[in-house]
C-alpha positions as CSV (number, residue, x, y, z in Angstrom):
1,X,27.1,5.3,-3.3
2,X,28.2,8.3,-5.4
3,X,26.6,8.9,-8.5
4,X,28.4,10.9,-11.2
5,X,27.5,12.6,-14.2
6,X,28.3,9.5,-16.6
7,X,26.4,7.4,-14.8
8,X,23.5,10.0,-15.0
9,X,24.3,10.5,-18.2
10,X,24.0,6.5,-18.8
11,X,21.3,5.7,-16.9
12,X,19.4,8.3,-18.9
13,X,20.4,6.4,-22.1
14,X,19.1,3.1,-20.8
15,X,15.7,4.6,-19.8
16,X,15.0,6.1,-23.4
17,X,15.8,2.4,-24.7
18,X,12.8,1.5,-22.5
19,X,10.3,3.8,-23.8
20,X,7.8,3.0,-26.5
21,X,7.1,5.5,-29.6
22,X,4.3,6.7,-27.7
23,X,6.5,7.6,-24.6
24,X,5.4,4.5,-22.4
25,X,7.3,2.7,-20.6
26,X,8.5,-1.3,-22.0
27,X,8.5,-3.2,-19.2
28,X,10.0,-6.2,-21.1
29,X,12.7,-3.7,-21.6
30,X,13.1,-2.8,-18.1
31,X,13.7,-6.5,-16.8
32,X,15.7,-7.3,-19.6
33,X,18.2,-4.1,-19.0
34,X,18.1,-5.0,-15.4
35,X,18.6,-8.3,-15.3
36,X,21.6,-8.0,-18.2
37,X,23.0,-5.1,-15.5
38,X,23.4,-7.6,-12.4
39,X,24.6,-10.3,-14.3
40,X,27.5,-8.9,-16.2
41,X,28.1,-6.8,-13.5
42,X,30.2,-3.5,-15.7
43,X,32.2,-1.6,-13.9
44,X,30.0,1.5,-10.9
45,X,26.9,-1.1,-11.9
46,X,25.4,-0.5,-8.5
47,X,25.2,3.3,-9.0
48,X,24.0,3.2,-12.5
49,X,21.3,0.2,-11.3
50,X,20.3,3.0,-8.9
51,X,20.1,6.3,-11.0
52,X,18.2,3.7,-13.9
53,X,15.5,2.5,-10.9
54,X,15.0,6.0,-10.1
55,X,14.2,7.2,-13.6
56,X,11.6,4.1,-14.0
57,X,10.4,5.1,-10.5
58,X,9.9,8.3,-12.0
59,X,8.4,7.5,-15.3
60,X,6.0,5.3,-13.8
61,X,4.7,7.7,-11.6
62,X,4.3,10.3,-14.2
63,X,2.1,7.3,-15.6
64,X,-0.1,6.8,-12.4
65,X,-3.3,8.7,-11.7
66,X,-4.4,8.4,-8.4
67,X,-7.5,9.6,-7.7
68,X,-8.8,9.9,-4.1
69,X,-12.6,10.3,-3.1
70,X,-14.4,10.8,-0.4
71,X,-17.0,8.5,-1.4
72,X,-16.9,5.7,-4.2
73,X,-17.0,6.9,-7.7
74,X,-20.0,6.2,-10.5
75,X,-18.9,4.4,-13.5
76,X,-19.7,7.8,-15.2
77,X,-17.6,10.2,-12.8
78,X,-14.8,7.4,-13.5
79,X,-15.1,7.8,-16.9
80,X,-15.0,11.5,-16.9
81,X,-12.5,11.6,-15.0
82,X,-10.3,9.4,-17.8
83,X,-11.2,11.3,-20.5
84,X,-9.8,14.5,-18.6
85,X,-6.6,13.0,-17.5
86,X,-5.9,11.4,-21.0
87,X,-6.8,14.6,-22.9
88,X,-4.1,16.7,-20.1
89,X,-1.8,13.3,-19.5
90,X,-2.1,11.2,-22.5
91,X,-3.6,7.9,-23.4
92,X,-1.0,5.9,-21.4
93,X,-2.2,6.7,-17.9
94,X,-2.8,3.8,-15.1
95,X,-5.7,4.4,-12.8
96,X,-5.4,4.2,-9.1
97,X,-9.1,4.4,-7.2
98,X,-9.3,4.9,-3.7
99,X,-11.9,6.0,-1.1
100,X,-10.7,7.8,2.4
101,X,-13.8,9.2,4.0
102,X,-11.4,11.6,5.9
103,X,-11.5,13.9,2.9
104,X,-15.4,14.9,4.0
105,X,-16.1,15.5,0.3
106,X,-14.6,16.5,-2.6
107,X,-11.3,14.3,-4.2
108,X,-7.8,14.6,-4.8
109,X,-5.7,13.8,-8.1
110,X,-2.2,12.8,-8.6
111,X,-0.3,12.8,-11.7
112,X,3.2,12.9,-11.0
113,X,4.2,15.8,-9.0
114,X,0.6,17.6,-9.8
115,X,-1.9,17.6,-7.5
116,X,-5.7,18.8,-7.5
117,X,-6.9,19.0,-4.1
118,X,-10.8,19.5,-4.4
119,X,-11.3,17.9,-0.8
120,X,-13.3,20.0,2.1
121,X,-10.6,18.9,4.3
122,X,-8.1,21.1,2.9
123,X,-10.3,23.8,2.2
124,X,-11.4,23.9,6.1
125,X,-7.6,23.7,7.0
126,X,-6.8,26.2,4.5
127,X,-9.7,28.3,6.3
128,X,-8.6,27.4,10.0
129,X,-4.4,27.1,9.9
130,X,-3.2,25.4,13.3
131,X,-0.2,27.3,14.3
C-alpha cells in the first residue's frame, strides 16, 4: 500500500479537524471521520485510512504518560508526578500506572518519544555493558 504525498498531505488535514482548541484529540471526531472514510469509500481510501490511524496513533501517544515504578506509587508521588508532566506536557495528559519490580528501584516515564529512565536497572547496566 503506497502512500503518497497527497494522501499525507490529506490525512494531515483530517487529523487537525480532530483536534480540540486546546490541541486534544476529538474522539467523536475520529469515529465520525473514520466511519464516513469506509463507507463512501473515495478514491486510495485505504492508504489515506492508514496515514490518518497513524497520525491518531501518534497524537495519542504524545497524550499518554506512562509511568513505570518499581514499587506502587503514594497518592502524593502520583500527584507530583501530574503536576510535573502537565506543567512540561500540558493539561491533556492520560496517566498510565504500572509497577514492574524488575526496575530494582527508581521509575521510568514516557511521554511520547521522551523517556526518563530513573531505574537502578539501567544505571547497573549502564555501569556493567554485556558485550
Amino acid at each position: 500500500m503506497k502512500t503518497t504525498k497527497d494522501i499525507q498531505a490529506q490525512a494531515r488535514r483530517l487529523m487537525r479537524l480532530c483536534l480540540t482548541p486546546e490541541g486534544a484529540l476529538d474522539e467523536s471526531t475520529v469515529r465520525h471521520i473514520s466511519d464516513r472514510l469506509l463507507q463512501e469509500k473515495p478514491r486510495n481510501y485505504l492508504p489515506l485510512l492508514h496515514a490518518f490511524c497513524s497520525l491518531v496513533r501518534l497524537a495519542d501517544d504524545r497524550r499518554t504518560a506512562t509511568i513505570e515504578s518499581a514499587v506502587p506509587l503514594l497518592d502524593g508521588e502520583k500527584e507530583a508526578i501530574r503536576q510535573k508532566l502537565s506543567a512540561k506536557y500540558g493539561p491533556h495528559l492520560r496517566y498510565v500506572w504500572n509497577v514492574q519490580p524488575g526496575l530494582i528501584a527508581g521509575m521510568t516515564v514516557q511521554v511520547g518519544d521522551d523517556v526518563a529512565d530513573n531505574s537502578i536497572r539501567t544505571r547497573i547496566s549502564q555501569m556493567f555493558p554485556t558485550q
